[in-house]
C-alpha positions, 0 to 999 in steps of 0.5 A: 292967101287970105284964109289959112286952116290948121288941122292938128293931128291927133294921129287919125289915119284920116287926117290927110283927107281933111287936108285934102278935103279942105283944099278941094274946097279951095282953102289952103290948108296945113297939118301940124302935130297937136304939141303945137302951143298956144302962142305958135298957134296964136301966131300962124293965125289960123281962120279956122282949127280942125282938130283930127281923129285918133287913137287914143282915149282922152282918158289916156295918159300921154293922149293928145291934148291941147290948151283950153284957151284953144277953143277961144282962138278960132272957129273951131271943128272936132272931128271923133277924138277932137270931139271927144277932147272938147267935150271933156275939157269944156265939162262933158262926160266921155266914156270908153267902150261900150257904144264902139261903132266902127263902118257905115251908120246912118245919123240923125240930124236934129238940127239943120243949122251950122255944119248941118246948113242945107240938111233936113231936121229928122234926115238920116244920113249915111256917115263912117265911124270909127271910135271906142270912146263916145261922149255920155253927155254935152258939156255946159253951154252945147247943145246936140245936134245929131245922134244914131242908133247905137250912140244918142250924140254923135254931133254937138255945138256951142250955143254962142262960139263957132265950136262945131263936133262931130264924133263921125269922119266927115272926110272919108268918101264912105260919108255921103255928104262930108264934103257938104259938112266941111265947107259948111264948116269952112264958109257959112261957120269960120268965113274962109276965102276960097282963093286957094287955087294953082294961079294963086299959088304960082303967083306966091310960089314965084316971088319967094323962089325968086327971094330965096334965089337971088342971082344964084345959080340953081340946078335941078334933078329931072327925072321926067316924071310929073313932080320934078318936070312940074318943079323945073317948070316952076323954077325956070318960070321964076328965074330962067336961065339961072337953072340947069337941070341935070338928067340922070340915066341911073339905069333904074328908068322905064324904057325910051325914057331918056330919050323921052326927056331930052327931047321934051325938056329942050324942045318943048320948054327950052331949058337947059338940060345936062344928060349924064349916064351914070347906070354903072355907078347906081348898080354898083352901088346897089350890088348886093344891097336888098333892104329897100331903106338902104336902097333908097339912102345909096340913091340918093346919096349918089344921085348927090354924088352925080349932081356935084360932079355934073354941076362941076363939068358944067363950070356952075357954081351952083348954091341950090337943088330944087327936088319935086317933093310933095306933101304925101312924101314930107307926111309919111316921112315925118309923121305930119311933121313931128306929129303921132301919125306912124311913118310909113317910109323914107322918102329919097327925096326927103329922108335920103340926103347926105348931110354934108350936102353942099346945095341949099334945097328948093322943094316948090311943091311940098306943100301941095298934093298930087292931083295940086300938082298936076294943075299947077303943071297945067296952069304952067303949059306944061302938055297933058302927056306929061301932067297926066303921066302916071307917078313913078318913084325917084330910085326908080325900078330899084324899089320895083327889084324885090331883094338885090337889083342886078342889070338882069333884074332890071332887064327882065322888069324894064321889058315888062313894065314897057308891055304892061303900060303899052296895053294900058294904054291901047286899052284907053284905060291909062287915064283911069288909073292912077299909078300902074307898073310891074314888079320883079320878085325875088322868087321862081315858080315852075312852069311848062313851055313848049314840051320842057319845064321851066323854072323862071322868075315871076312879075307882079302887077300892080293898078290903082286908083286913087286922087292924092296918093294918100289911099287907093283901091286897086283897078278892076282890069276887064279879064281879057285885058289881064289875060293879054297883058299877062301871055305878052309878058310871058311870051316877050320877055325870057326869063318870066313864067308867070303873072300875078296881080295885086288886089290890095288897097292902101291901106292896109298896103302901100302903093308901091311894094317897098 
């Protein structure tokens, strides 16, 4: 890849959309935490530097902050807080308080050049604060180049180095022309390649598996779902018949599932696939465990368990596992890989693993975003009904189990799960949302069927949209499709009385309910 961009993250709830937004553009593009220094940066030889938004005041003590010398490395772009530090490090003045703009605000370009290429000197454009701190005056050597009402500077420039700022996130959808903004940034600024694309990535993807490899064997956890169908594909491009993949029934999977993969995985692709039953040693494990972070440690742990014992049975001696983590589960597992954004969960496949593991791991995809994954699916000849499957978590229906996950539980949820995607569908509403699926809650309500009272348990569902997982806005189902889906659920599956949907977007809520 020719062009690279660092983003450094100042702990911005935004700072994936940059990365998001960047790559969109065709660019590949990293986060890193802003303790980086100036030599690593120096030697990860960036196109270009965006400095992210934050919480923080520079005027804070322990705020982010990086080496002057910084600005000098590459075409460089702040974003709110990274507009704020340049300004005070290059000799501005930046206050505190007073001019907070928090939402939508219309900005003022005066200046249609640099990231304002292609904008009209006077236009008004729609754009998404959210800052205290705002900065009083340009420092020596910048000039303004957009205000609002409520704050005179709002974007600024240096007069000779390509160092562009913006006090606004141009990265939120809410910003009507920030997709516009940034690729000024990218291309007419810091002269990117927009050669970041599923075929260049397959192609450098290929030689390093193959490098890491050798004539080792390999073996993969298959769950059927998009990750780890599109890893396996990837690893079998890369060195055939060296892979085994291991399919485990944990007795957490949807309906048919198993079935589902066997057929695909042998048929279709023609790699060797190892079906191992194992729902009693998952359920045993989960007996009375109801806090989802130890949930998702006692599966994966025994989803290693499982492996070790399958590869052995197979008489392989295999030195790697490839698992489909991506980069929205290495994000919210380690904070943007040791940086100040707040972690969300552990993710099984990143956070979950014994450390007396005894496979080296193959994680082809963890640098790449959902819907970058998906392409790459497609890039491989992967069919659109696997592609374009809706994600579904690696411990399964266990974080669907609110509180402890019995056979009943799972049951009662597989059952209305299966309903619920089964009128998505028929609705032709499947491809319009991004992830669908029922939860089981640890309550009961009272209801009234038939002439008795009953006393049963509720699900909960849960639509989304969203491109990358990252944020999501849930789906607005036509009433009568609700209706159906909800008097199917209850008349079909005993032991459920009510139906509830979920309108909460992420954030302020996560995707999934544990």
């Amino acid at each position: 890849m020719s062009s690279r961009v660092l983003i450094l993250d100042c702990g911005s709830q935004f700072t994936q959309l940059i990365a998001r937004r960047v790559r969109e553009a065709r660019v590949y593009s990293e986060i890193h935490p802003p303790t980086r220094t100036l030599e690593w940066i120096r030697a990860w030889n960036p196109t270009a530097i965006i400095l992210s938004g934050g919480p923080s005041s520079v005027t804070d003590e322990g705020a982010p902050t990086f080496d002057p010398a910084i600005l000098d490395v590459a075409p460089l772009l702040g974003v709110c807080y990274g507009m704020q530090w340049i300004a005070r490090t290059a000799g501005g003045a930046v206050q505190g308080g007073g001019r907070r703009e928090y939402g939508r605000a219309d900005v003022v370009i005066e200046e249609a050049s640099g990231v304002f290429a292609g904008f009209a000197v006077g236009e008004r454009t729609q754009v998404w604060m959210s800052h205290g701190d705002h900065v009083e005056r340009v420092p020596p050597g910048y000039v303004r180049t957009a205000g609002s009402a409520d704050n005179p500077l709002v974007a600024m420039r240096h007069e000779s180095k390509p160092i562009h700022a913006i006090q606004f996130h141009a990265e939120v959808a809410h910003t009507v022309r920030g997709a516009e903004l940034i690729q000024n940034f990218l291309f007419g600024i810091a002269g990117c390649t927009p050669d970041w694309t599923p075929g260049s990535f397959i192609e450098h993807e290929l030689e390093k598996i193959r490098a890491q490899v050798g004539d080792a064997q390999v073996i993969c956890g298959l769950s059927g779902g998009v990750d780890s169908s599109v890893a396996a594909a990837l690893v079998h491009k890369a060195i055939g018949d060296q892979l085994t993949c291991i399919f485990v029934d944990t007795g957490l999977l949807r309906l048919h599932e198993r079935e589902q993969v066997e057929r695909t995985f042998r048929q279709h692709l023609g790699i060797k696939l190892i079906t191992v039953r194992a729902e009693e040693r998952f359920l045993t494990a989960l007996a009375g465990i109801g806090d989802p972070e130890v949930k998702r440690k006692r599966i994966g742990h025994t989803f290693i368990d499982v492996f070790e014992d399958a590869a052995a049975d197979a008489g392989k001696d295999a030195k790697f596992l490839v698992q489909g983590t991506l980069y929205p589960d290495v994000i919210e597992s380690v904070s943007a890989k040791g940086g100040p954004s707040a972690t969300i969960k552990t993710h099984h496949n990143v956070g979950g693993l014994k450390p007396d593991m005894k496979f080296a791991l193959i994680e082809p995809l963890r640098e790449l975003f959902k819907d970058e994954v998906r392409n790459v699916g497609r890039e491989l000849g992967l069919p659109e009904e696997m592609v374009g499957r809706h994600p579904f978590p690696g411990p399964g229906l266990a974080i669907r189990v609110l509180g402890e996950v019995t056979p009943y539980a799972v049951d009662v949820l597989r059952r209305s799960d299966a309903i619920y995607l089964e009128e998505i569908r028929a609705s032709g509403l499947y491809n319009d949302i991004w992830q669908a699926f029922a939860v089981f809650l640890p309550v009961r309500s009272v209801g009234v069927m038939g002439d008795g009272r009953t006393y049963e348990h509720v699900i909960a569902l849960r639509a989304v949209t969203s491109t990358d997982g990252m944020t999501a806005d849930w789906f607005q189902f036509p009433h009568e499709v609700l209706g159906r889906i909800s008097n199917r659920i209850i008349n079909e599956v005993d032991g459920v009385n009510r139906v509830v949907y979920d309108v909460s977007s992420k954030p302020p809520a996560t995707i999934e309910w544990e």
